[in-house]
C-alpha positions, 0 to 999 in steps of 0.5 A: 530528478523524476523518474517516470516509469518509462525510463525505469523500463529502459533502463532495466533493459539496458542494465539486463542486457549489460548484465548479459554481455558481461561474461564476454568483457575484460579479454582480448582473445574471443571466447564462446559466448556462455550463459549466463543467469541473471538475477534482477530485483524489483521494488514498488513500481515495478512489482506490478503485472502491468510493468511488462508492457512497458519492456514491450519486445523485451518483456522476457527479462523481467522472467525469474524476477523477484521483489518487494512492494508495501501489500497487505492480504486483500479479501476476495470481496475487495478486490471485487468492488475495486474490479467493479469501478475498473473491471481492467484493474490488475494490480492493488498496489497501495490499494489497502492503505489509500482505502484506509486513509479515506475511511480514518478521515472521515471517521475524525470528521465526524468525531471532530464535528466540523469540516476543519482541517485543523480539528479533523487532524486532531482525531486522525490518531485517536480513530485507531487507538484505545476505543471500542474496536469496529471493522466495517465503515458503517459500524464505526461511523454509528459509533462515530455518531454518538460520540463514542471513542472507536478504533478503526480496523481495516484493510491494511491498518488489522494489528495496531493503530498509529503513533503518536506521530500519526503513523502505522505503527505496523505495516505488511509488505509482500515478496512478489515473483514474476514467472513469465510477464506476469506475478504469480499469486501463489509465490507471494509471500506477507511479511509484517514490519512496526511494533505494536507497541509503539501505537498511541496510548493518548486519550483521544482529544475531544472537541474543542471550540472550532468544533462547536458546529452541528456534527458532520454527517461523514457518508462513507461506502460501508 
């Protein structure tokens, strides 16, 4: 069953508000009503700034709240260009790996010198792997060009590349806390998660003959 995220809004209310109820349950003689403190914990979708708008009247109760969510330390400078496609943008969930994932498609087009999936697959784990290392979109692709074996750093795949599965093979995810309707940035704390070991120690595969085309110019956004 889909979830959207207006039900998890309405059902974080309602558990919030039977939470707080409880302390008056499982009695016949009435007692004076007692504070009580709740602690709610969050995950991915609603660890974002946006989500009390979603509580509407009830966005108090996501106060105090405390979770985790797949995030890597963004610099300054990125989170500028995305602000500048989308100046209202307050969140950056998933914002490091979709960049990424754009950029190491590109980048095995361009070695596989064709635009087929198939050959482009082949590529995708040897851009992060056993090459000579490149962080920026432009130096990478010039690289890229001359045929040369690279290994693609970025803005969320910075220890290892990937598996021989085509995973990273480590990954950061971030503790986040809501102080009022809003993250606040100075609580957040990075962890790292994978083994760096587990990256793929396989010579990347070289052209094979789908990939006899002229060499795709992949044009990227250094």
């Amino acid at each position: 069953m889909v979830v959207t995220r207006g039900s998890r809004a309405a059902t974080l209310a309602v558990c919030a508000t039977l939470l707080l109820a409880t302390s008056a349950c499982g009695t016949e003689e009435p007692k004076e009503a007692a504070t009580q403190q709740v602690r709610l914990y969050g995950s991915d979708g609603n660890m974002l700034n946006s989500y009390a708008a979603e509580l509407k009247d009830r966005a108090d109760l996501i106060d105090g709240m405390k979770g985790t969510t797949p995030l890597t330390p963004l610099p300054e400078s990125f989170k500028n260009r995305l602000r500048s496609v989308d100046p209202k943008l307050g969140d950056f969930l998933y914002a490091g790996e979709s960049y990424d994932a754009v950029v190491i498609s590109a980048l095995a087009a361009q070695l596989a010198g064709t635009t087929n999936p198939a050959a482009i697959a082949k590529q995708i784990v040897g851009v992060t792997t056993n090459g000579q290392r490149c962080e920026t979109v432009a130096a990478c692709l010039t690289l890229a060009r001359n045929g040369q074996d690279i290994e693609y750093r970025g803005m969320s795949l910075n220890r290892a590349g990937f598996t021989d599965a085509g995973e990273p093979s480590t990954a950061s995810y971030a503790t986040l806390h809501f102080d009022g309707p809003k993250l606040n940035d100075g609580k957040t704390e990075f962890v790292g998660a994978g083994d760096e070991s587990a990256a793929s120690t396989k010579a990347r595969r070289s052209r094979g003959s789908s990939a006899a085309t002229a060499p795709t110019r992949a044009t990227v956004r250094p």
